[in-house]
C-alpha positions in Angstrom: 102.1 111.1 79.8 105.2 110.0 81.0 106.4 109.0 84.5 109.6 110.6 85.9 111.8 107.8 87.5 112.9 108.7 91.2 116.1 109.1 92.1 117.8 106.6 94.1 117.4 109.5 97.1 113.7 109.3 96.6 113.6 105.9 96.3 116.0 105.0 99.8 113.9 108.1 101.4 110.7 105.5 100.9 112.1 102.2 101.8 113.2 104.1 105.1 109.4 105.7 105.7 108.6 102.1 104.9 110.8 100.6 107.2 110.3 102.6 109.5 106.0 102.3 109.4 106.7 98.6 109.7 109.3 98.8 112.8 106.9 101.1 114.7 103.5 99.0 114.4 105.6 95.9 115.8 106.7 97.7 118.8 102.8 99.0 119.4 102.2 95.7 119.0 105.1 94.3 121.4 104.0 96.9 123.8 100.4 95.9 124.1 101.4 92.4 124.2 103.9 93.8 127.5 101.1 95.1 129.1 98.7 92.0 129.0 101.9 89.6 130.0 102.4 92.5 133.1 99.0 92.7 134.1 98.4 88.6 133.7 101.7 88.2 136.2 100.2 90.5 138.3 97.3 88.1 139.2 99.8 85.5 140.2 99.6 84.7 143.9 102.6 85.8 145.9 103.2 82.4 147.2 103.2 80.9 143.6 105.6 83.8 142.7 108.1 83.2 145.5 108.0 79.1 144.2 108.8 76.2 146.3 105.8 74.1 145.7 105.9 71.5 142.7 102.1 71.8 141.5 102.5 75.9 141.0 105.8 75.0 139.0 104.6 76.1 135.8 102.6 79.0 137.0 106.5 80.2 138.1 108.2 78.7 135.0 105.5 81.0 133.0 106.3 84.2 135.0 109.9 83.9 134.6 109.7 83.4 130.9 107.2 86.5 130.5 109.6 88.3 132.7 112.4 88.0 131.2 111.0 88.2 128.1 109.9 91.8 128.6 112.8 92.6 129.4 114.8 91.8 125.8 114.3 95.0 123.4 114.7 92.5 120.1 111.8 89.7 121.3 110.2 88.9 118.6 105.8 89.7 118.8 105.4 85.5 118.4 107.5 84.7 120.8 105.6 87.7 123.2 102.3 86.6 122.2 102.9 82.4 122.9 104.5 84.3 126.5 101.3 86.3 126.8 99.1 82.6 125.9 100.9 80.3 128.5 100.3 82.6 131.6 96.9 83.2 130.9 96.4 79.2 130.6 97.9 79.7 133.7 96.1 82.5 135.3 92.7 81.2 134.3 
């Protein structure tokens, strides 16, 4: 038996499903990760959040950086997930 070659429309077609496949699973990913940094900020005292006071200054530091973090579309999931690691060292 012989095997047809694609055509180069077949074979751009599947790079793009490919492509595509990967892009989505990293934004589930990123999302999930969005939703533990939100809900791990969330259990941040309001006086820690609102800063001021040098022993809870890496509680705030953390918060910021998850904040503003979630906020960028083209964070990469490392840099979400060492974001996501941080505040719960500092939640816990």
């Amino acid at each position: 038996m012989s095997r047809t070659k694609a055509s180069p429309e077949e074979l751009a077609a599947r790079r793009q499903a490919r492509a595509e496949k990967i892009k989505a699973a990293r934004e589930e990913k990123k999302s999930t990760l969005r939703k533990e940094i939100e809900a791990l900020a969330s259990r941040i005292p309001s006086h820690v959040i609102q800063g001021g006071v040098q022993t809870v200054r890496a509680w705030k530091d953390a918060l910021d950086a998850a904040t503003g973090a979630t906020e960028l579309s083209r964070v990469s999931v490392d840099r979400l997930t060492d974001l996501r690691d941080a505040l719960q060292l500092q939640v816990e």
